[in-house]
N, C-alpha and C positions, 0 to 999 in steps of 0.2 A: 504494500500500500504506500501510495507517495504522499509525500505530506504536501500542502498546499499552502503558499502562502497569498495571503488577501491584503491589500492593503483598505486601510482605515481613512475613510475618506472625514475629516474635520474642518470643516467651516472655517473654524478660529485659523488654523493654521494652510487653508487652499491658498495657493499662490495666485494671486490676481497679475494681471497687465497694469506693470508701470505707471502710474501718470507721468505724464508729461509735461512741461508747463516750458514752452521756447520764452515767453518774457522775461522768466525768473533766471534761465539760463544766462540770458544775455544781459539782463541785471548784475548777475554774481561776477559778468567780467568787468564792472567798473569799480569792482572792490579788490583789496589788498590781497596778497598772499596770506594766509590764515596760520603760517607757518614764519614765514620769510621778512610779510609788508610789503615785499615786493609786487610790483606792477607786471600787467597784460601776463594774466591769470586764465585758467580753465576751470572748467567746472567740473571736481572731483568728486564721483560718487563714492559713497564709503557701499561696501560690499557686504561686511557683516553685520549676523544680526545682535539686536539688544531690543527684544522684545518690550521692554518697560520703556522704550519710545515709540513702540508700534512696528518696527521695524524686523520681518522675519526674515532677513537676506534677501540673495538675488535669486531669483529663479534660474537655471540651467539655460543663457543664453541670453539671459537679462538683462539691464540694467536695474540696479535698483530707483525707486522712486527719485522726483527731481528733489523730491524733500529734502533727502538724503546727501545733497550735493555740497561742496563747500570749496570755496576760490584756492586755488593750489598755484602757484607757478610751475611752468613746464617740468621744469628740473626735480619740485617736490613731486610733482604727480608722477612723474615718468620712477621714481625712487618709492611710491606707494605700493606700485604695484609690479615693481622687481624680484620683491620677493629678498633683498639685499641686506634687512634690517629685519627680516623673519617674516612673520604671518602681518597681515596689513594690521589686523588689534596690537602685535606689537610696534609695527610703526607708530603707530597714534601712540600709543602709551610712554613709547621712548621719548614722544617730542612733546607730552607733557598737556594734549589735546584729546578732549573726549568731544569726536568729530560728530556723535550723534547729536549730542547736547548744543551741538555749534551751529549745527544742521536746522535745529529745529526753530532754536532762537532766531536766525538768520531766516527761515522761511517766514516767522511770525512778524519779524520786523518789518519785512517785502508784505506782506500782506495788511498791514496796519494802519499803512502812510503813505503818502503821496511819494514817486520815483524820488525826487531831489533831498527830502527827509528823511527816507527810507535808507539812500544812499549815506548819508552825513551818520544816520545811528547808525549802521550797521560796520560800516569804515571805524569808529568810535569804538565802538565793541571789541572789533576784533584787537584793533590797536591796545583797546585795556587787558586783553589774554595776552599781547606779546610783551606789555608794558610786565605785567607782573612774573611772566616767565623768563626777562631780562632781555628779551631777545628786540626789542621795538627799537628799527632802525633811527640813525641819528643821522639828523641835519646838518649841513654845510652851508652855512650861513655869511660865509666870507664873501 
């Protein structure tokens, strides 16, 4: 007799189709690197999940939601997802960034305010996580 295995179909955890939202996309390139500060950024989907933001990963061939996005510059983004620094949770974790918590703030602040407000808080924000992790570039004022 062969044994059978069935899979368990669960609501809570069916993977749905992405949204997408191209404004928020093209929004998130006139903000800072989330990591860097640095300018002309993409828009980095974080991959894993952490259910206590809603977030069950990516589906097989996914992306994850645009929610889930947060401004990278090339160089970070291209190093997210190298695999160079370990598993992408330990990227985030080594550079001191819990990218879902950054993800969500940042879609709520895009959703709150007018473009040019939305832009100044969320610029604002990020600058206060690199102010506090040392990392918030310095001016040349000369």
């Amino acid at each position: 007799m062969a044994l059978q295995i069935r899979k368990v179909s669960d609501p809570y955890f069916a993977k749905a189709k992405p949204q997408k939202s191209k404004p928020y996309l093209h929004w998130l390139h006139a903000l800072p690197c989330c990591l860097t500060g640095r300018y002309g950024v993409e828009a980095a989907h974080v991959s894993y999940a952490r259910p206590w933001f809603g977030h069950l990963g990516r589906a097989k061939g996914h992306k994850a939601h645009d929610l889930f996005a947060v401004p990278l510059h090339p160089d970070m983004h291209a190093l997210q997802h190298s695999g160079k620094m370990g598993s992408e949770e330990e990227f985030w974790s080594r550079h001191g960034v819990d990218p879902h918590e950054l993800a969500v703030t940042l879609w709520a602040i895009y959703s709150a305010y007018p473009e040019p407000e939305s832009t100044a808080r969320a610029t604002a924000r990020i600058n206060q996580g690199l102010a506090v992790a040392g990392r918030l570039p310095q001016r040349d004022f000369a």
